[in-house]
C-alpha positions in Angstrom: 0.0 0.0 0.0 3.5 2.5 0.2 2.0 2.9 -3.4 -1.5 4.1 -3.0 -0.5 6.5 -0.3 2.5 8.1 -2.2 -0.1 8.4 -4.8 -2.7 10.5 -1.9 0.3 12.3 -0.8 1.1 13.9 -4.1 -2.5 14.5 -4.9 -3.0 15.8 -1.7 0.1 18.3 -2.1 -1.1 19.2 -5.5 -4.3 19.4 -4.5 -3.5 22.2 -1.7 -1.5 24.0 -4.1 -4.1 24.5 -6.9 -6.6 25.3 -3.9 -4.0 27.5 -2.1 -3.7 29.9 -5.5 -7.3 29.6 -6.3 -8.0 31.6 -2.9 -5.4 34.0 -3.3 -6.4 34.8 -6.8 -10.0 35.2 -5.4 -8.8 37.3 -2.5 -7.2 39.5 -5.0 -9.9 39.9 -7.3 -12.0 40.8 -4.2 -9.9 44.3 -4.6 -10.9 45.4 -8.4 -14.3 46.6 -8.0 -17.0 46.8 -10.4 -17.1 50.2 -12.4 -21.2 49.3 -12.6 -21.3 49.0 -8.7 -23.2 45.5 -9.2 -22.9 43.0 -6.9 -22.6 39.1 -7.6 -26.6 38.9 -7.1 -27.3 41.4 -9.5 -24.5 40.3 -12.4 -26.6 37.0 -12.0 -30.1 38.0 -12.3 -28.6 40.5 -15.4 -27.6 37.0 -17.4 -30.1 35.3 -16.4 -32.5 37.7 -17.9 -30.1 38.4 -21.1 -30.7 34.5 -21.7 -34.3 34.3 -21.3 -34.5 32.4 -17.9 -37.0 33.7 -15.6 -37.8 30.8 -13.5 -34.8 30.7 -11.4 -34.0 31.8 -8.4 -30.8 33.5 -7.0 -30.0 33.4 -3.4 -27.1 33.4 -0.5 -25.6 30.5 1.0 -23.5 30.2 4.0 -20.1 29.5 3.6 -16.7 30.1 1.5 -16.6 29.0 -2.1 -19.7 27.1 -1.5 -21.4 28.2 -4.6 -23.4 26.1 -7.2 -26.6 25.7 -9.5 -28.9 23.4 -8.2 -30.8 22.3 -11.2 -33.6 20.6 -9.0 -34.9 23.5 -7.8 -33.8 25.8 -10.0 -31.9 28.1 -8.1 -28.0 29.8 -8.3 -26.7 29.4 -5.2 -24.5 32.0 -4.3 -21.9 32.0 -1.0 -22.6 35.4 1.0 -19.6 37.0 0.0 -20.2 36.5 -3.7 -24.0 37.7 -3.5 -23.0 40.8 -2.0 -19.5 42.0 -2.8 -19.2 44.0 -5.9 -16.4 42.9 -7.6 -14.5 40.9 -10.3 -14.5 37.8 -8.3 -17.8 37.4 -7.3 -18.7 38.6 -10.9 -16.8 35.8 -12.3 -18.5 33.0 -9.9 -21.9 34.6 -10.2 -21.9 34.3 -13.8 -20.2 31.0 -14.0 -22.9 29.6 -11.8 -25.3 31.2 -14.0 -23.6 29.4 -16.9 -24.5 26.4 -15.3 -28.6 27.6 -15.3 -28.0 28.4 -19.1 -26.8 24.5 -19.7 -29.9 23.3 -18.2 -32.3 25.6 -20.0 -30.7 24.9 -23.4 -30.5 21.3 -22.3 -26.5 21.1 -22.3 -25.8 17.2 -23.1 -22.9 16.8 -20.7 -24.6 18.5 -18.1 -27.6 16.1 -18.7 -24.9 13.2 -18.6 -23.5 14.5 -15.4 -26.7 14.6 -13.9 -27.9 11.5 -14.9 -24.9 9.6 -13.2 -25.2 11.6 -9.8 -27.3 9.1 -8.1 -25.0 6.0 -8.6 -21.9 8.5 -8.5 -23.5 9.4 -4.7 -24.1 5.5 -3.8 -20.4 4.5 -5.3 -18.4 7.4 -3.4 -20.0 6.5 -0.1 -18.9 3.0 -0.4 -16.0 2.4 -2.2 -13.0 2.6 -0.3 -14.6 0.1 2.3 -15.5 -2.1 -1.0 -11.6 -1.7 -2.1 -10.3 -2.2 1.0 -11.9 -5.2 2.1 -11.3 -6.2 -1.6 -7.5 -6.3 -0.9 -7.7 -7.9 2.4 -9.9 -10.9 0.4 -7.2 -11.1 -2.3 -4.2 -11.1 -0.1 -5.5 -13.6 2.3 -7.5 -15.7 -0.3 -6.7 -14.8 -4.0 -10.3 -14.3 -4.4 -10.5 -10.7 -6.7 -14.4 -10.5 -6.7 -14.9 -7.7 -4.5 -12.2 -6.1 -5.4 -13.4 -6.2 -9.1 -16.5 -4.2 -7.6 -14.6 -2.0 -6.0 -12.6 -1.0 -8.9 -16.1 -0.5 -10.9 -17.5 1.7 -8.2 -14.0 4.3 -8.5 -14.3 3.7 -12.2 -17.6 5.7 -12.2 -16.4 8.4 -10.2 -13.3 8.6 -11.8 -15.8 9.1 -15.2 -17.7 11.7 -13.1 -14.8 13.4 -12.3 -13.9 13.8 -15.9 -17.2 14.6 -17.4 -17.4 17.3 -14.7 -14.5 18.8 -16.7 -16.5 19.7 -19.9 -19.3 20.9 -17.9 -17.5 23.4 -16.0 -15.2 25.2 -18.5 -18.3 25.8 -20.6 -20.0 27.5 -17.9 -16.9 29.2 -17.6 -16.9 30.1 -21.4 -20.6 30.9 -21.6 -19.8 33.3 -18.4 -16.8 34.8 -20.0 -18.7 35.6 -23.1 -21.7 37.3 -22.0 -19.4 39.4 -19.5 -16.9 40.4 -22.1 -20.1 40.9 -25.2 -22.7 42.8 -22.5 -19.8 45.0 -21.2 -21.0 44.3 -18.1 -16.9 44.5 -17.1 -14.1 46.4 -18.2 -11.3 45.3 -20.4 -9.3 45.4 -16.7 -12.1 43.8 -15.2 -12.3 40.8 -17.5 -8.8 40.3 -16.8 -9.8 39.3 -13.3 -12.6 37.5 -13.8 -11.0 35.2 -16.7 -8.0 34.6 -14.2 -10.1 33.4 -11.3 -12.2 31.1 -13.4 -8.7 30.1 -15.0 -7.6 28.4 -11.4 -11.3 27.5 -10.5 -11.3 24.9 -13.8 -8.0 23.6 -12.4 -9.2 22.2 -9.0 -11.6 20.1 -11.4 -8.4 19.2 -13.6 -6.1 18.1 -10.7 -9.3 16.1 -8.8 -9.6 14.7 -12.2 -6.1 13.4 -13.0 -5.3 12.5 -9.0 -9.4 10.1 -9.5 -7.4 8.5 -12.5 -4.2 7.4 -11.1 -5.8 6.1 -8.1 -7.9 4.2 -10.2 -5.2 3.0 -12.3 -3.4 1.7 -8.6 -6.4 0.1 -7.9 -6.8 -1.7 -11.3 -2.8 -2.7 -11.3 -3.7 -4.6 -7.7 -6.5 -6.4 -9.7 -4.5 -7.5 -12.6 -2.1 -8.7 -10.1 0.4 -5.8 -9.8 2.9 -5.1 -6.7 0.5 -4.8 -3.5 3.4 -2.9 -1.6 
């Protein structure tokens, strides 16, 4: 296992790092204020209304970085810091979230993918490491590679998740860059800001992506009767 956990550590370092600039770079953005004076609620009900969505909801959520589009119930979630700041930052999130909205209204097909797979994702996640583990025990002990077989399944799907999540965001990303940057609803030293912070945002996605991959790839080594040390 000195494998799987020099695999953790890395990702875990890499992980931090990404995270680490993503909050500075947000921090920073924080400072270059909106010429128009509107705040992260407002930039979202303005592109929400430029694409014809009128059913859904904006509102503040507790939290750091905790923002998202919650498709079920229609509503852009926004962290309380982003729904009221006035800024490039919180310009950038608020209209990537709302990038999200415009996926589900014009019926995105990733997006639709992505949500189609949530409910196993959420059921394989939970379980998975006990699954592998145990899996590993079994072989070791026995040479019986059933439940590790499952196991491996189980983080294959997430692993998939992880990547089709990729697609998704960096289109929101786009669509949120584009109606910014056509709408003028930044400056050309505004946009600079926003397309930065969504820049490092992407790249959590990227590194949770790769780091789901190579674990999987250790996992399916084990099965295939790679090194177990």
């Amino acid at each position: 296992m000195t494998g799987y956990y020099l695999i953790i550590g890395i990702s875990m370092l890499v992980s931090w790092f990404v995270s680490s600039r993503l909050k500075s770079k947000f921090e920073h953005y924080s400072n270059v204020h909106l010429r128009n004076g509107l705040s992260g609620k407002e930039v979202a009900e303005k592109m929400l209304r430029d694409n014809g969505i009128h059913d859904v909801q904006v509102i503040s959520v507790p939290g750091q970085l905790t923002d998202h589009y919650n498709p079920a119930d229609k509503t852009v979630n926004l962290s309380e810091a982003v729904y009221m700041q006035r800024n490039a930052a919180a310009a950038a999130v608020a209209a990537h979230e709302c990038g999200h909205a415009v996926q589900h209204a014009v019926g995105y097909s990733m997006l639709q993918l992505r949500s189609k797979l949530v409910p196993v994702v959420s059921i394989s996640s939970n379980l998975m490491q006990f699954v592998i583990m145990g899996g590993i025990v079994l072989m070791v002990m026995s040479g019986n590679k059933i439940v590790l077989f499952v196991g491996v399944i189980m983080f294959a799907l997430t692993t998939l998740f992880a990547f089709i999540t990729l697609p998704v965001e960096y289109d929101a990303s786009n669509r949120a860059m584009k109606w910014l940057k056509d709408t003028g609803t930044v400056t050309v030293e505004e946009f600079v800001g926003v397309k930065d912070s969504l820049k490092w945002a992407a790249r959590t996605y990227v590194v949770a992506a790769i780091g789901s991959l190579v674990q999987l790839l250790y996992f399916a080594s084990l099965l295939m009767g790679g090194r177990r040390d």
